[in-house]
C-alpha positions as YAML, in Angstrom:
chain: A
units: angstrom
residues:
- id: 1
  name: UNK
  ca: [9.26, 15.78, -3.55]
- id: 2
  name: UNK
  ca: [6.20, 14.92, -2.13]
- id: 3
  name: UNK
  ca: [3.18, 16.76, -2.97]
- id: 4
  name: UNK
  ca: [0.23, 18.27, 0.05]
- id: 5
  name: UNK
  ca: [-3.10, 20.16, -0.63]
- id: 6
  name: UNK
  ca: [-3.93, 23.62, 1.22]
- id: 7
  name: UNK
  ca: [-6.07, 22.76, 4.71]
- id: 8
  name: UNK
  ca: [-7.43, 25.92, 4.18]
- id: 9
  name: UNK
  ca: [-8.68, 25.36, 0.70]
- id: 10
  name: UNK
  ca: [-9.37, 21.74, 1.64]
- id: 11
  name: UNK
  ca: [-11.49, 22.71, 4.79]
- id: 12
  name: UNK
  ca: [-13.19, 25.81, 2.58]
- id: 13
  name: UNK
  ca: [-14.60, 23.12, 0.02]
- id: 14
  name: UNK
  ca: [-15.62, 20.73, 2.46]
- id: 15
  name: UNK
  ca: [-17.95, 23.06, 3.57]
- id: 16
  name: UNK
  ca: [-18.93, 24.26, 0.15]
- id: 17
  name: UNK
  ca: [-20.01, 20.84, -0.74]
- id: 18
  name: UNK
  ca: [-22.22, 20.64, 2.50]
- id: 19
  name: UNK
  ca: [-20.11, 17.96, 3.99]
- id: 20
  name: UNK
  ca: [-19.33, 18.31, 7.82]
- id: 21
  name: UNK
  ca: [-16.03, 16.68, 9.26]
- id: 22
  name: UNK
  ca: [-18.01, 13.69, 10.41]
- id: 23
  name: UNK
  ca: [-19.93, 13.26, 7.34]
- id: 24
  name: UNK
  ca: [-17.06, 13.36, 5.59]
- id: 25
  name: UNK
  ca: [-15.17, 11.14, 7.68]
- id: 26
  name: UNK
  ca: [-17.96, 8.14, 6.81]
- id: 27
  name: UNK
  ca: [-18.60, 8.58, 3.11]
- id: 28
  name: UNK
  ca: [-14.62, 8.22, 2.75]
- id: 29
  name: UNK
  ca: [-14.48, 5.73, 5.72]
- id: 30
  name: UNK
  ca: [-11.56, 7.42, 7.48]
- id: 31
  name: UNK
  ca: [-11.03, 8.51, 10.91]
- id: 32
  name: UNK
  ca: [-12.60, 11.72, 12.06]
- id: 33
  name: UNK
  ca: [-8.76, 12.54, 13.37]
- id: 34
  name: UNK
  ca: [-7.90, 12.17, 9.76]
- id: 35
  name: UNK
  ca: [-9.88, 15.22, 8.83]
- id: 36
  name: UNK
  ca: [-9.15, 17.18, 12.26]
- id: 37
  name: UNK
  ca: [-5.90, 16.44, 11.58]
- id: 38
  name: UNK
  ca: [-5.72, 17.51, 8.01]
- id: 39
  name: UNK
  ca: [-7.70, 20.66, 8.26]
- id: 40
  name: UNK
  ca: [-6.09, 21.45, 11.39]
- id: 41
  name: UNK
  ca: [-2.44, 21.22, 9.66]
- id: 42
  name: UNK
  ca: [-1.13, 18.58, 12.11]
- id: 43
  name: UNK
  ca: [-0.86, 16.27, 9.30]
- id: 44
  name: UNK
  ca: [-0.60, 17.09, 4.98]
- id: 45
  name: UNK
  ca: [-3.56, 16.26, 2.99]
- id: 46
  name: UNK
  ca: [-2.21, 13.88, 0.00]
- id: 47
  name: UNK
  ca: [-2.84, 15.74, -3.37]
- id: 48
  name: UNK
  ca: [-4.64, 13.15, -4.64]
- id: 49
  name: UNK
  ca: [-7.78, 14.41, -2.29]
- id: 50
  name: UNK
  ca: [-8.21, 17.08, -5.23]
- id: 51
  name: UNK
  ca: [-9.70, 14.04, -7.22]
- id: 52
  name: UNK
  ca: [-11.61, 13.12, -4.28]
- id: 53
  name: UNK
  ca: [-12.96, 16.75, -4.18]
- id: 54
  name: UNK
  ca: [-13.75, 16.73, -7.55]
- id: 55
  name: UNK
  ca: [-15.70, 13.13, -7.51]
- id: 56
  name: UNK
  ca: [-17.54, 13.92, -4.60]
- id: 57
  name: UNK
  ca: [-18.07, 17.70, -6.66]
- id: 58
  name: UNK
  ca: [-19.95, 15.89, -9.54]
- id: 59
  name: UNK
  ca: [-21.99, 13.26, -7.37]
- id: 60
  name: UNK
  ca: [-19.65, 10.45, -8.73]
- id: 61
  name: UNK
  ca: [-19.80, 7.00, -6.75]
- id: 62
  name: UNK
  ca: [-16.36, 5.12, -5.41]
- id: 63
  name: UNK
  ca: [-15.27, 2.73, -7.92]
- id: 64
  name: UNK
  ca: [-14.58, -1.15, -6.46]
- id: 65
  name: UNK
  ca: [-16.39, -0.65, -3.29]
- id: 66
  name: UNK
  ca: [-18.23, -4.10, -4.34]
- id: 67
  name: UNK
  ca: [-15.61, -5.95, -5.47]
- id: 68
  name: UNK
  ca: [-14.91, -9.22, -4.14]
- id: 69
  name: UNK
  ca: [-11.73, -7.51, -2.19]
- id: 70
  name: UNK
  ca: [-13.13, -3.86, -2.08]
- id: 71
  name: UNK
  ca: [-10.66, -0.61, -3.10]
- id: 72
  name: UNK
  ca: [-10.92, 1.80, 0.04]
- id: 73
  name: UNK
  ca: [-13.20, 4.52, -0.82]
- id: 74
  name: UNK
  ca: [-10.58, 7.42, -1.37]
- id: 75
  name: UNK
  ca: [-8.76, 4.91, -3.92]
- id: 76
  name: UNK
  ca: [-12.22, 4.26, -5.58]
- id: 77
  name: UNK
  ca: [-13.30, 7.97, -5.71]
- id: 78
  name: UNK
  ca: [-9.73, 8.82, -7.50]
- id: 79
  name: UNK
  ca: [-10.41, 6.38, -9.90]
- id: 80
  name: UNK
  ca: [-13.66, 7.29, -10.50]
- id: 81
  name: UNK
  ca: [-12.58, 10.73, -11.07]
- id: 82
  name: UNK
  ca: [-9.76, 9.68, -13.18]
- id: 83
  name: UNK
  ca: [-12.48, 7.43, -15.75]
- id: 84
  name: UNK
  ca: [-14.76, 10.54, -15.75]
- id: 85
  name: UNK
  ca: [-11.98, 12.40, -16.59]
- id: 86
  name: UNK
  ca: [-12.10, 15.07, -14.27]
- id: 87
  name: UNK
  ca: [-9.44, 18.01, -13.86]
- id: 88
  name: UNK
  ca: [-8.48, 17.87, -10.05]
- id: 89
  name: UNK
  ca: [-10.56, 20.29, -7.66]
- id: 90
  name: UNK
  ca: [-8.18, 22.96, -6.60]
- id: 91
  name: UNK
  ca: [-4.70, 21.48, -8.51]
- id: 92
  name: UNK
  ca: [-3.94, 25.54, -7.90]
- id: 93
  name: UNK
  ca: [-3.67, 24.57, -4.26]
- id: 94
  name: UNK
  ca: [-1.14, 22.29, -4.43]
- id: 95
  name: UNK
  ca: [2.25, 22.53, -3.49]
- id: 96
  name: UNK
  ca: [5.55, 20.68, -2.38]
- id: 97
  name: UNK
  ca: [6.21, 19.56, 1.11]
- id: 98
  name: UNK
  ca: [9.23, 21.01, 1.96]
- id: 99
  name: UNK
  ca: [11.91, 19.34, 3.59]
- id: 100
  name: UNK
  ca: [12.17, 19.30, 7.49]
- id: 101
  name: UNK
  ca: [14.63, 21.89, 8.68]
- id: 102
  name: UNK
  ca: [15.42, 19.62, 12.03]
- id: 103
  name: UNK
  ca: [18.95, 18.43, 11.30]
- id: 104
  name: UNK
  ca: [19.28, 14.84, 10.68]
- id: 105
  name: UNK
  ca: [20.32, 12.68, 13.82]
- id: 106
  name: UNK
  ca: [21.69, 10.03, 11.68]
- id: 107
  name: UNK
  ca: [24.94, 12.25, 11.09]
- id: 108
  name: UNK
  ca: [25.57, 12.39, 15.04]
...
């Protein structure tokens, strides 16, 4: 089962770190939506954004963003949390996606 990070937590250490949405939005070079969206709970933050969190925590730079074919940010933050061995900001604030209760059309 999938796994989604708490908008409320999410949004709560966004602003703890200083970041607005729009500054956010550029240093991980993803739509502003993406972060209305997420903190607004239209749409699940991934889990992995607690290793974002935690890069961005410790002043760590995106891995790859120089290579000849660049890693997206998020991807390069992750990793760079991953080498620095970081424990995942908020891992408490992760949980399951549960299923959708609309019925399946497919069994019409």
């Amino acid at each position: 089962m999938p796994l989604a990070m708490d908008r409320h937590f999410f949004a709560s250490e966004r602003t703890r770190l200083g970041y607005t949405q729009d500054r956010l939005a550029a240093i991980l070079d993803v739509n502003i939506y993406t972060i209305k969206k997420w903190e607004g709970g239209s749409r699940k933050i991934p889990a992995e954004m607690a290793y974002v969190l935690g890069a961005l925590a410790n002043g760590l730079e995106p891995v790859g963003v120089n290579f000849l074919v660049p890693l997206p940010r998020v991807t390069g933050y992750i990793i760079a949390a991953i080498q620095a061995e970081l424990k995942p900001a908020g891992a408490e604030f992760i949980s399951e996606i549960p299923k959708s209760s609309k019925p399946d059309k497919s069994e019409d």
